[in-house]
DRENZAMI-498203 format. One record per residue (C-alpha): residue in three letters; z, x, y. Coordinates in steps of 0.2 Angstrom, whole numbers, padded with zeros to 4 digits, always signed. Example, Ala and Ser with C-alpha at 12.3 -4.5 7.8 and 13.67 -1.06 7.14 Angstrom:
BEGIN
ALA+0039+0062-0022;SER+0036+0068-0005;
//
This chain:
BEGIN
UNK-0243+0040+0318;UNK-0242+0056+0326;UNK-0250+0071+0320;UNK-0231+0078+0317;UNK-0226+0066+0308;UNK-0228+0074+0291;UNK-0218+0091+0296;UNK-0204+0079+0304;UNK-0201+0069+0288;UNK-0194+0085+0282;UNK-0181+0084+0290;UNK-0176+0067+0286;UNK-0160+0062+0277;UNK-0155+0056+0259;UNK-0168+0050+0245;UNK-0183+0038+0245;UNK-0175+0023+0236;UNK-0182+0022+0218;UNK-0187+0008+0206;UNK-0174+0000+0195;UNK-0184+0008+0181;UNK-0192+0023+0181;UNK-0206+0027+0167;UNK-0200+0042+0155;UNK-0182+0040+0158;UNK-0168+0045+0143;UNK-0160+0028+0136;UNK-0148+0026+0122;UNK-0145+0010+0114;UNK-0127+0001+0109;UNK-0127-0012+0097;UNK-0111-0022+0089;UNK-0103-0036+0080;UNK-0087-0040+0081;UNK-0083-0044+0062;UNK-0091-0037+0044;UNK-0096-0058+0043;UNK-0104-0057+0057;UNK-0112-0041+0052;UNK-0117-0048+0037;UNK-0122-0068+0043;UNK-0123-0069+0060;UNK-0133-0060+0074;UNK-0138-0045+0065;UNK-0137-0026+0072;UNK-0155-0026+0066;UNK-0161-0038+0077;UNK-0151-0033+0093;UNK-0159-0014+0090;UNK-0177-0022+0087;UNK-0173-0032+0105;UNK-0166-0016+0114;UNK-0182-0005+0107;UNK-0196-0019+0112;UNK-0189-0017+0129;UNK-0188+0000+0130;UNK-0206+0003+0124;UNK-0211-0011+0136;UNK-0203-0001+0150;UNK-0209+0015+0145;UNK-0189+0023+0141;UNK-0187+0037+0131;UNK-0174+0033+0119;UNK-0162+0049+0115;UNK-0148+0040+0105;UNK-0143+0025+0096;UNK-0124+0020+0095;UNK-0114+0009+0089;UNK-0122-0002+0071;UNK-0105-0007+0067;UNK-0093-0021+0068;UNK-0081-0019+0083;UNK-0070-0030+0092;UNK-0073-0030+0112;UNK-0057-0036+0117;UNK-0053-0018+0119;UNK-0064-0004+0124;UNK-0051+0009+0111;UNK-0068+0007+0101;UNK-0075+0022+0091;UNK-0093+0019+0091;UNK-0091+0015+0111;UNK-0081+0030+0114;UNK-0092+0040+0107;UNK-0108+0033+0116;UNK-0098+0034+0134;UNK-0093+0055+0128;UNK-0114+0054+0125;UNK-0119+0049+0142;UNK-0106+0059+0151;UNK-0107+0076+0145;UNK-0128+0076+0137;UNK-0134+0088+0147;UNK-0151+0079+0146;UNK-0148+0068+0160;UNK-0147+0048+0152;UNK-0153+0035+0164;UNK-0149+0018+0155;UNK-0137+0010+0142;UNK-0147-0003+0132;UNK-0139-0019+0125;UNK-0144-0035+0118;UNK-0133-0046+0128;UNK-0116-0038+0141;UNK-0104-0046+0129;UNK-0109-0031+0117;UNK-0105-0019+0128;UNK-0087-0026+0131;UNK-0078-0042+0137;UNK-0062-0034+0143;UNK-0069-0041+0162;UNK-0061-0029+0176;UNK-0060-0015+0164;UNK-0078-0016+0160;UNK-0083-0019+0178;UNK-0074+0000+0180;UNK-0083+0007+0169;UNK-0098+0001+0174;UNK-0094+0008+0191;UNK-0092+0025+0185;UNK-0108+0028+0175;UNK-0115+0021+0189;UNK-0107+0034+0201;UNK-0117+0046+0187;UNK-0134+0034+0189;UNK-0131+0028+0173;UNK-0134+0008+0172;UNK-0131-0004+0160;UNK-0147-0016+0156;UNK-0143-0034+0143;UNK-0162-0035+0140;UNK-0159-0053+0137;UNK-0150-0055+0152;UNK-0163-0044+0164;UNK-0152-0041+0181;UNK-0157-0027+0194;UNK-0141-0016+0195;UNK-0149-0009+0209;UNK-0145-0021+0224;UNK-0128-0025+0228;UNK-0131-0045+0222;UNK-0137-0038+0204;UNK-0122-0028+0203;UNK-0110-0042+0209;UNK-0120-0056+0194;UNK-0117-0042+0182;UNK-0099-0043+0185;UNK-0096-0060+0185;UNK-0106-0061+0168;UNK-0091-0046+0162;UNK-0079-0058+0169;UNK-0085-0075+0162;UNK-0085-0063+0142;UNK-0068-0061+0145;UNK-0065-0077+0149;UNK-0073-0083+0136;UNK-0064-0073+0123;UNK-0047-0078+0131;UNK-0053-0095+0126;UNK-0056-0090+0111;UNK-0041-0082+0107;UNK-0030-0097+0114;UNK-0038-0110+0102;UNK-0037-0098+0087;UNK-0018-0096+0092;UNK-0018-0114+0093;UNK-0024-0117+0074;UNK-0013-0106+0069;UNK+0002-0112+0078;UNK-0005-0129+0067;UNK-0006-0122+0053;UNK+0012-0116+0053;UNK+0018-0134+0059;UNK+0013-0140+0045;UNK+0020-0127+0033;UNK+0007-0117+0029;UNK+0008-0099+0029;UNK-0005-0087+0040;UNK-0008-0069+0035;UNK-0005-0060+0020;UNK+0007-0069+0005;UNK+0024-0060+0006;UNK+0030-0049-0007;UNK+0032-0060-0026;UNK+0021-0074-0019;UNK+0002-0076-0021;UNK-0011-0085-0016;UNK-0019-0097-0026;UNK-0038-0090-0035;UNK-0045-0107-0031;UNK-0036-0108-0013;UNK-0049-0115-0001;UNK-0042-0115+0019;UNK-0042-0135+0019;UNK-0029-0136+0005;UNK-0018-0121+0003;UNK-0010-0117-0012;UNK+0005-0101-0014;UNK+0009-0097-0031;UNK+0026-0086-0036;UNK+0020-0069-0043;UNK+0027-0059-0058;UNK+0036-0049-0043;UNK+0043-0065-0038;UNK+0052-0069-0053;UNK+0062-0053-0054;UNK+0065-0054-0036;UNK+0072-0070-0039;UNK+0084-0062-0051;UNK+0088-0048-0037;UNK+0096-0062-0025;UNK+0107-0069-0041;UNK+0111-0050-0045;UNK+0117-0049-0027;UNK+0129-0065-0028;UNK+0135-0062-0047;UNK+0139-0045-0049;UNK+0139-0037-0028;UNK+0127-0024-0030;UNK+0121-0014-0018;UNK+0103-0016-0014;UNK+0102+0003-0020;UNK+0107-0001-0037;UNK+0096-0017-0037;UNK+0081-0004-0033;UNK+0085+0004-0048;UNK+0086-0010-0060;UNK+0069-0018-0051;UNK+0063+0000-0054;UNK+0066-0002-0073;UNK+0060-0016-0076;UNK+0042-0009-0068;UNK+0043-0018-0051;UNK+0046-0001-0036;UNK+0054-0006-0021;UNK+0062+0003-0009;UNK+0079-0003-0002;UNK+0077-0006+0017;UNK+0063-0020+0010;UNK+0073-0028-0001;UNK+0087-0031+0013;UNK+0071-0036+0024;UNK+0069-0048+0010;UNK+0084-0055+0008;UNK+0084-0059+0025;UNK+0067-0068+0026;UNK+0071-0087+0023;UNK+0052-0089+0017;UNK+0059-0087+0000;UNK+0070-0102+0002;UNK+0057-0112+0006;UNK+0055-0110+0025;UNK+0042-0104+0037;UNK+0045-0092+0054;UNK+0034-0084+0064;UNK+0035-0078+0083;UNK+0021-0092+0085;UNK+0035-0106+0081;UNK+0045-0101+0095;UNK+0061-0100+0086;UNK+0061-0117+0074;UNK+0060-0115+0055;UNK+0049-0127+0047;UNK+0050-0131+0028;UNK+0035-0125+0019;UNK+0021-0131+0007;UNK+0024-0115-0004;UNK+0037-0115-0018;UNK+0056-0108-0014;UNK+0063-0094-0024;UNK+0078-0099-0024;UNK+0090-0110-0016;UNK+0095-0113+0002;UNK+0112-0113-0005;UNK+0108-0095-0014;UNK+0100-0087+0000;UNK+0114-0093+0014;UNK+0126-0085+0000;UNK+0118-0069+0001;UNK+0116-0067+0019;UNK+0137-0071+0020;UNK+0140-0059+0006;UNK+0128-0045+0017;UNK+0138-0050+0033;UNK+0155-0048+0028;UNK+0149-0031+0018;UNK+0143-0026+0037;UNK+0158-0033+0049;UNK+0171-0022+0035;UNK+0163-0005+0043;UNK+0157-0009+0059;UNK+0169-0007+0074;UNK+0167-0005+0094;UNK+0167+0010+0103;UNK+0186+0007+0110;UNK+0195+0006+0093;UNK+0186+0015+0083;UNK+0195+0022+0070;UNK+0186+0037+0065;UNK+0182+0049+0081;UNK+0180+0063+0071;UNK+0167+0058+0061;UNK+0150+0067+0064;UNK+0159+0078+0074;UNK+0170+0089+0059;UNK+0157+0099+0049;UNK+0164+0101+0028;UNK+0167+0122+0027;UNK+0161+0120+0010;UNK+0146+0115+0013;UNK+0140+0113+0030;UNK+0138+0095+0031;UNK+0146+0083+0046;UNK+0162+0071+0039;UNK+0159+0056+0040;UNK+0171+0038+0041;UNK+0174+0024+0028;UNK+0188+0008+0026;UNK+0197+0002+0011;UNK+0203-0016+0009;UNK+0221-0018+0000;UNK+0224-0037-0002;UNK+0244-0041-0002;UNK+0253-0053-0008;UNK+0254-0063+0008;UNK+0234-0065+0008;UNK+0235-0053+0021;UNK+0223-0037+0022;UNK+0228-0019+0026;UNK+0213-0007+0032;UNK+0216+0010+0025;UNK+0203+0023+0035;UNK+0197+0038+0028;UNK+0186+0054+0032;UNK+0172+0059+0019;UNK+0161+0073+0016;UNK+0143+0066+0012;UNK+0140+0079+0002;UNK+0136+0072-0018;UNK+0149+0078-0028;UNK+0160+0086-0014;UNK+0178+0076-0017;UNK+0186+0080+0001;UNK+0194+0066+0005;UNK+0205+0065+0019;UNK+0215+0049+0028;UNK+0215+0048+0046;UNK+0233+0050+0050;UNK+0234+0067+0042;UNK+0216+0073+0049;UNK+0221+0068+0066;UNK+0238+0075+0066;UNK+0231+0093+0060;UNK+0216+0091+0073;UNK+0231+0087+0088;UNK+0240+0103+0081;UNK+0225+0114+0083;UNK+0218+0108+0102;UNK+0237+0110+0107;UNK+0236+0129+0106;UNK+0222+0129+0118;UNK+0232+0121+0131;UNK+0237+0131+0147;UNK+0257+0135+0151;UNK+0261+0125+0167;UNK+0270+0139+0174;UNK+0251+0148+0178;UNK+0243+0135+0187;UNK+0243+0143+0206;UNK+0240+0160+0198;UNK+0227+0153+0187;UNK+0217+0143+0201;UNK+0218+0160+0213;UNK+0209+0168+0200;UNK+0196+0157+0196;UNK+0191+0152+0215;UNK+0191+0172+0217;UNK+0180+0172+0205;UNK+0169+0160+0210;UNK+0167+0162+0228;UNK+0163+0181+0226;UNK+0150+0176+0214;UNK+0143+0165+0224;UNK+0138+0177+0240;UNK+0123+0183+0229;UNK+0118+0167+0222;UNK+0120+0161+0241;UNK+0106+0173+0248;UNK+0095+0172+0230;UNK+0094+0154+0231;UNK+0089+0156+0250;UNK+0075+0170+0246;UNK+0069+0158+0235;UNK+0069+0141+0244;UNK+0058+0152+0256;UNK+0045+0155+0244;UNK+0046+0137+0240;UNK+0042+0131+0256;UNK+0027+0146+0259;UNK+0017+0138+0241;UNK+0020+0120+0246;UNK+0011+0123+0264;UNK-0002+0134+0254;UNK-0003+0119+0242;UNK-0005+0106+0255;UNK-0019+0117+0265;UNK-0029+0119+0249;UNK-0027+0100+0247;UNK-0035+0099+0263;UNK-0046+0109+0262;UNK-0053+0101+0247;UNK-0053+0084+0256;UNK-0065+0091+0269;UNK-0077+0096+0256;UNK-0076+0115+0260;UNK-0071+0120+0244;UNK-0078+0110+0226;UNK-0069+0104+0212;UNK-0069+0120+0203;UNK-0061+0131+0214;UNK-0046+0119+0219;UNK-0043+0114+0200;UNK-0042+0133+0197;UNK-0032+0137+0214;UNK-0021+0122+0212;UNK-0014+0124+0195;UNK-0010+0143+0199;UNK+0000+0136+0215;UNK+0008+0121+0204;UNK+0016+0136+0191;UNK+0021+0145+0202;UNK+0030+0132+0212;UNK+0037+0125+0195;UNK+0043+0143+0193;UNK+0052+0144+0207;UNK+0061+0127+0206;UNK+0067+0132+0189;UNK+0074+0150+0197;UNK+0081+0138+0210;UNK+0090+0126+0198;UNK+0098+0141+0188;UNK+0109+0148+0204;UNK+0119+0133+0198;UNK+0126+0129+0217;UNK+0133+0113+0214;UNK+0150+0109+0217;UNK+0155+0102+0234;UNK+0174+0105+0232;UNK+0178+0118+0219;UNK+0195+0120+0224;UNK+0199+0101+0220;UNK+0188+0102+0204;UNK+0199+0115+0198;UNK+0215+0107+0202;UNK+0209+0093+0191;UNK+0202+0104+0176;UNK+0219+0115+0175;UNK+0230+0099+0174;UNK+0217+0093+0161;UNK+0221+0108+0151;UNK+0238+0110+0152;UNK+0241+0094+0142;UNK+0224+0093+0128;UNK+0234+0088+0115;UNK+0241+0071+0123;UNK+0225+0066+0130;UNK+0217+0066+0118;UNK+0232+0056+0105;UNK+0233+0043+0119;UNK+0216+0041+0124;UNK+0202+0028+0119;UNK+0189+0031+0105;UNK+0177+0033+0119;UNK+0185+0047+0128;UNK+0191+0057+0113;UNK+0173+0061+0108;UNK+0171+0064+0126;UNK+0185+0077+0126;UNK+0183+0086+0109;UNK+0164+0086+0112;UNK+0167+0095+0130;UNK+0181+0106+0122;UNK+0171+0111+0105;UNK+0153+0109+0111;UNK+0146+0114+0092;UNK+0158+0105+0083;UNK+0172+0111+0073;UNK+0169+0118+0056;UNK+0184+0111+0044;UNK+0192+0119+0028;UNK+0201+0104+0018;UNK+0209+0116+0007;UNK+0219+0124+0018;UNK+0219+0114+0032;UNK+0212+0126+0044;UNK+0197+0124+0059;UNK+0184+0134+0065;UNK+0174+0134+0080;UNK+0158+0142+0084;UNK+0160+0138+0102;UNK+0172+0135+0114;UNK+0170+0127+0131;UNK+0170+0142+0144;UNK+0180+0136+0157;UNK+0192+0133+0145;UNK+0192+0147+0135;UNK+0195+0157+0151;UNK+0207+0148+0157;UNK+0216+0149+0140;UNK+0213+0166+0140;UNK+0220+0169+0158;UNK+0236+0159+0153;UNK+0239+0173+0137;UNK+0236+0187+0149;UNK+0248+0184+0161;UNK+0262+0177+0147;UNK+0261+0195+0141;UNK+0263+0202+0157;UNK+0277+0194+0163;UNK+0283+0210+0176;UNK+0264+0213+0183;UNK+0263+0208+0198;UNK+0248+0200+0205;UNK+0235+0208+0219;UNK+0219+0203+0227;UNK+0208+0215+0219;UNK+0216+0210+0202;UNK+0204+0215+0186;UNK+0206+0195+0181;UNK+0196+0190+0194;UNK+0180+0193+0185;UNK+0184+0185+0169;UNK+0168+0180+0164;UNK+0154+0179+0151;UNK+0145+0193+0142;UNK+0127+0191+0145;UNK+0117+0192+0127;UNK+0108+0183+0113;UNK+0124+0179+0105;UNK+0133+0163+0110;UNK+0143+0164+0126;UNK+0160+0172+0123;UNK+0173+0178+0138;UNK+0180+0196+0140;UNK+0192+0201+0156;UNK+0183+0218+0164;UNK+0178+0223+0181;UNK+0170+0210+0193;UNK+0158+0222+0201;UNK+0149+0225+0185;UNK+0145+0207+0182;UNK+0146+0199+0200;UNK+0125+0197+0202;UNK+0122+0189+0186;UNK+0116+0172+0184;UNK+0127+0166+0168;UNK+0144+0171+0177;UNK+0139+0161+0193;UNK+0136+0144+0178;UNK+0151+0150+0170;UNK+0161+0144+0184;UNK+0150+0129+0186;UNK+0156+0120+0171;UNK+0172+0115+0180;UNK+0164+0100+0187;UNK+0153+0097+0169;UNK+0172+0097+0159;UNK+0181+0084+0171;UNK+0167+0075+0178;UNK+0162+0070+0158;UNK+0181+0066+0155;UNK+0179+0052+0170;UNK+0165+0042+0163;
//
């Protein structure tokens, strides 16, 4: 060796390759089960933490930590105990060395997932050491045997998970119930798993008289609640119809496992299959009486009209009228929800003031051309500003995306650390967020406003038949666009009231008054209508006719003259 050779090592590259284990080293220890029988009978915590601490002593580990002592399932590593341990080793600034554990099955059997997360605290020179299973993590061979021995636990739990299924799917075969007893059964004090034996509860009896009380007398499951609630036994009314439904208290068994066949069980029925099919006919033809598809139904309004009185949205109901002929008429009414509220209204009359009142926000024909030279005014003027603000800011755009994309870089490189670009990088991701949101408020998005308007102003002109005419579908669609709060409705009187009116229709409207009462004026290119558009303020948006100048740079007039395409584009769907 040469006499330099000491100073010349100096400059040598990485680290001297160290022994697996190194005396002194910080351990923690993680020891489970995956059940409290097992916890209780089988390998204990005790003995897996008295295997884990011979080793450690053996090896000369300091120990810092024990985790886990509880029974958790390893099929998933969404474990407490485990969580905490992995949040221990991580963030312990008293740098941890190994994970103890009596066998790798205890630190998990989710395979790939626990071969990543081995991976990791490895990255952090944290390894993980089965003491009955001594492997050095150090080579790449040890590493790839501590894998296949993550892979093989899973495997081995997927095996065990398909011949528990299995049993189960047996069990059921043969009529025997798995899980919990339903609600009024019970199961048997001297039950035993080889010979099962379901009893019918206290519960049970009365829930037996809950399905006769359905057939003899038509309650409601409500009033049933009430009267099991009386007699001492409270339950809700969503799980008596999930009861009525379940055919276990007939005398069958179904389970997802079965695959869709009902089998006939071991347990005693309820009641008859006769009584249970009698229930679930009566509960169907309750249901099919109020239930209607989108096209014919009856009741637009409903949800849509809010009670004067009292604030609270109408909603729709049927009543039957058997003639003579066996035939049935279907009378259809509206209905405040309210308790103790009696407005009551048919559908014909509703519907006849509601037409009345959308007919007086139609537009008069003879305005169109003068209307739609208004409005495209309008609209193109505002536009020149919103034209050159939306250019300003695509510009920034573009100069934090390149700023973005050299930082990226830059941190790629390794010239600047975590640190700085996570701090750097969400400063450039708000502000670019910013900027898009500035950019989506110019509202620059109709392709052909001329053609758009056209379409709106015949749409206008004639509210009060389209909506008559049209499809259940597309009146919600209309009176939604039209009155975007809803309407408020007084019963008394017969009167509606709005909180909000669609903008472009309101101006329109409002366009069409003006120029009916100035019959004589004639119309010039600098006309004070140009600019009708919205006040700007905390209020809801309301329309006023005022100089355009005053309002032509701000961002609510430009979306104002936007909602051209939102009103017909929604009647088209």
């Amino acid at each position: 060796m040469s006499k330099h050779t000491s100073l010349l090592n100096s400059f040598a590259k990485g680290k001297p390759k160290q022994a697996q284990i190194t005396s002194g080293q910080n351990t923690v220890i993680y020891t489970r089960v995956s059940t409290k029988e097992q916890a209780e009978t089988n390998q204990s915590l005790e003995t897996q933490k008295k295997y884990c601490i011979q080793y450690a002593e053996k090896n000369n580990l300091n120990v810092v930590g024990f985790f886990g002592g509880t029974y958790e399932s390893a099929k998933t590593d969404e474990r407490n105990e485990f969580n905490r341990m992995i949040k221990y080793v991580k963030n312990l600034n008293q740098k941890i060395g190994f994970i103890l554990v009596y066998s790798l099955d205890r630190f998990s059997r989710t395979g790939d997932n626990a071969i990543y997360i081995s991976s990791q605290l490895k990255k952090q020179g944290i390894s993980i050491i089965a003491v009955t299973q001594p492997i050095d993590v150090s080579t790449v061979s040890g590493t790839l045997q501590q894998n296949i021995q993550f892979i093989f636990s899973k495997y081995d739990n997927d095996l065990r998970r398909e011949k528990s299924v299995s049993g189960m799917k047996e069990k059921l075969l043969k009529g025997e119930w798995i899980g919990a007893a339903p609600i009024g059964y019970k199961y048997a004090s001297a039950y035993k798993s080889k010979n099962q034996v379901i009893e019918i509860s206290d519960q049970g009896l009365l829930l037996k008289k809950a399905f006769l009380w359905k057939i003899s007398e038509c309650l409601s499951n409500i009033q049933i609640s009430q009267r099991l609630s009386k007699l001492g036994f409270k339950i809700g009314n969503k799980r008596l119809s999930e009861i009525f439904r379940n055919p276990f208290y007939c005398g069958l068994v179904t389970h997802t496992l079965l695959e869709g066949q009902t089998v006939k069980g071991k347990h005693p029925a309820l009641i008859s299959e006769e009584i249970f099919l009698k229930v679930n006919n009566l509960i169907n033809e309750k249901h099919s009486g109020f239930r209607w598809s989108k096209d014919d139904e009856p009741t637009p309004l409903r949800r849509f009209l809010i009670c004067e009185e009292c604030g609270v949205p109408f909603t729709g109901y049927v009543k039957k009228k058997k003639l003579t002929n066996g035939n049935v008429n279907l009378h259809y009414y509206y209905k405040c929800r309210t308790k103790g509220c009696s407005i009551n209204r048919s559908v014909p009359v509703l519907h006849d003031s509601f037409e009345n009142f959308i007919e007086k926000f139609e537009i008069n024909s003879s305005y169109h051309e003068l209307i739609k030279v208004q409005l495209e005014k309008a609209y193109h003027d505002l536009c020149n500003d919103e034209i050159e603000n939306s250019k300003v800011i695509k510009l920034k755009l573009s100069e934090l995306n390149d700023k973005l994309s050299i930082l990226e870089e830059r941190f790629a490189y390794g010239e600047i650390d975590r640190t700085l670009f996570d701090k750097l990088s969400v400063k450039l991701k708000a502000e670019i967020s910013e900027k898009s949101i500035e950019l989506d408020k110019t509202g620059l998005k109709i392709s052909n406003f001329s053609e758009t308007i056209d379409k709106v102003i015949v749409t206008t002109s004639k509210l009060k038949s389209l909506w008559k005419n049209g499809s259940s579908d597309y009146k919600k669609i209309l009176q939604n666009i039209c009155f975007p709060r809803g309407l408020h409705h007084n019963a008394n009187n017969g009167t509606f009231r709005t909180e909000d009116v669609n903008v472009v229709m309101d101006l329109t409207n409002k366009l069409s008054d003006f120029y009916e009462g100035n019959k004589q004026r004639k119309l010039t290119k600098n006309s004070e209508l140009s600019c009708s558009v919205p006040r700007v303020g905390i209020e809801p948006t309301h329309l006023t006719v005022h100089d355009f100048e005053s309002c032509a740079s701000t961002s609510s007039a430009i979306q104002a003259f936007n909602r051209p395409s939102i009103f017909y584009v929604g009647l088209q769907k």
